[in-house]
Structures are given as structure tokens and as C-alpha cells.
C-alpha positions, 0 to 999 in steps of 0.5 A, spaced: 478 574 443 481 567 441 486 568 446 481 570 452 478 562 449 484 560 449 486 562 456 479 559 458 480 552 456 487 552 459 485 554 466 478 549 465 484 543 464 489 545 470 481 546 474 480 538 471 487 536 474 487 538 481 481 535 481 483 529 479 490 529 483 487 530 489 480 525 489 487 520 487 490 523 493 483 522 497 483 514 496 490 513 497 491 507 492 499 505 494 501 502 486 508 503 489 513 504 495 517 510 493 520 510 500 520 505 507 520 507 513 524 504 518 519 505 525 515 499 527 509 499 525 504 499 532 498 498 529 495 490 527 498 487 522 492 484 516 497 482 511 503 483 507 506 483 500 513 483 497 515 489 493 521 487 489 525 494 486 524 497 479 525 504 476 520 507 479 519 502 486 524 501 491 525 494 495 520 494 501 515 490 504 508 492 504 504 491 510 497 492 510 495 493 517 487 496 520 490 503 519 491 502 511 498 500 508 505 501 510 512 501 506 517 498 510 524 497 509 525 489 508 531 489 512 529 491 519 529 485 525 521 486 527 519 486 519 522 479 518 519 477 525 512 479 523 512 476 516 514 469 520 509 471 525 503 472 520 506 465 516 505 462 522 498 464 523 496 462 515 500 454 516 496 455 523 489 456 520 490 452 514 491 447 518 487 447 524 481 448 518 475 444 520 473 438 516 467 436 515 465 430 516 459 426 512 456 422 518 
């Protein structure tokens, strides 16, 4: 009998884990890059964020696009175009920001 409660509670807690793996798996919160890829990203970049290596992270470049994020390899020519490309719309809307006037 006590084994039988005990076989229950076991599989009521893997039942819990895989539940919860795969809600995390729905919601894809990246923490980290654990791999890059080198292909251009085709879909419009929103933004970007540098991701420097730790024990368990690898070197990258973060792009947020419409799509969601992609882990790219800071290397590649077209990641450091599109960096320059994005800071040169930040300076451009920060400065091309109306003033206003007290008039």
C-alpha cells in the first residue's frame, strides 16, 4: 500500500514538471544565448542587446525583431551593419526630437 502512495506521488510530481516545462517552452523567454546563428535575419529588426559569455551563455548579439528574439554571432559583417544602422536611427530620433516651444 505505501509503496502504491508512494509511486503516486512521484508520478503526480513528474506530471507537474512537464507541465511546467512545456508552459515555459510556450512563452519562449530567452535569459540566454546558448548558441548563435550565423544567417541574416530577414525579418525587421526592433532592437538589439549585447550578451557577453558566462559559464553558461555564449558571446552574441541579441536581436529583437517582429518575430521575437534571435541569438546572433557578434562576428558576422551584417550584425555590425545592423548595430550601426539601428544606432544611427537612435542618434537620428533623438535628435530630430520636437521641441517645444512656449509661444
Amino acid at each position: 500500500m505505501q509503496l502504491c502512495i508512494r509511486r503516486l506521488a512521484c508520478l503526480a510530481f513528474l506530471t507537474l514538471v512537464l507541465a511546467m516545462t512545456a508552459t515555459a517552452a510556450e512563452i519562449k523567454i530567452i535569459k540566454c544565448c546558448t548558441k548563435v546563428g550565423t544567417v541574416k535575419i530577414t525579418a525587421p529588426i526592433i532592437g538589439y542587446r549585447i550578451q557577453k559569455k558566462t559559464a553558461s551563455c555564449v558571446a552574441a548579439v541579441v536581436f529583437e525583431t517582429t518575430e521575437g528574439m534571435v541569438c546572433s554571432h557578434w562576428k558576422q559583417g551584417w550584425v555590425r551593419d545592423s548595430i550601426r544602422n539601428l544606432e544611427l536611427i537612435r542618434r537620428e530620433s533623438i535628435t530630430a526630437a520636437p521641441t517645444t516651444s512656449s509661444t
